[in-house]
N, C-alpha and C positions, 0 to 999 in steps of 0.2 A: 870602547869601554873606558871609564871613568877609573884612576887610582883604584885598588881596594885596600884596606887598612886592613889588615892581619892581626888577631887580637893577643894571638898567643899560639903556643908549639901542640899544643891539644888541636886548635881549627886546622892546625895542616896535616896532624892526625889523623881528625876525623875524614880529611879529606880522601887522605893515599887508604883509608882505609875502605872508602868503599866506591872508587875507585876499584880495590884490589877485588872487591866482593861480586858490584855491580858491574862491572866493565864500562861501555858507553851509559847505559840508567843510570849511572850513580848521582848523575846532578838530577833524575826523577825522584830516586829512594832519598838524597837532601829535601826534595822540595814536600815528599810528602812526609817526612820526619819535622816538615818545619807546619806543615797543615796541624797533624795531630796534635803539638805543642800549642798552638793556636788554638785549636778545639778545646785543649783542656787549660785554656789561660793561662800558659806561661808563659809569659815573655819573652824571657830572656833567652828561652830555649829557639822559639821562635824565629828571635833575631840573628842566634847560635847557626841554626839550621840553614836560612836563609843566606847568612853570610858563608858557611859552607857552599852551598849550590852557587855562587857567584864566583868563590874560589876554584872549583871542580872546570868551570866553564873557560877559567883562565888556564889554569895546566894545563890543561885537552887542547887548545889552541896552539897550534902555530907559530904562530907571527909575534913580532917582539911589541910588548904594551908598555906604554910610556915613553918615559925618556929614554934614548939610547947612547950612551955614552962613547 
């Protein structure tokens, strides 16, 4: 998996939060909060959500990504 860029303290919110809700779904309940935003032409929420579901798939993992110091 590629960097992910972190936009701000809200995306890690939204994340642990539903995480806390969904348990293992939570990157489903991301990907389909970022479908609906798509449906009704929002962008940015979109990109929001999507960037979420990619952060979810990071914490849930394992193994160290990136560079290890």
């Amino acid at each position: 998996m590629s960097q992910l860029f972190v936009a701000s303290r809200a995306a890690l919110d939204d994340a642990s939060t539903l995480i806390a809700q969904f348990g293992e779904d939570a990157g489903f309940e991301a990907a389909a909060r970022a479908d609906r935003s798509r449906d009704l032409g929002n962008a940015i929420r979109f990109c929001h959500w999507r960037q979420i579901e990619r952060l979810i798939v990071l914490l849930e993992t394992d193994a160290a990504v990136g560079t290890v110091h």
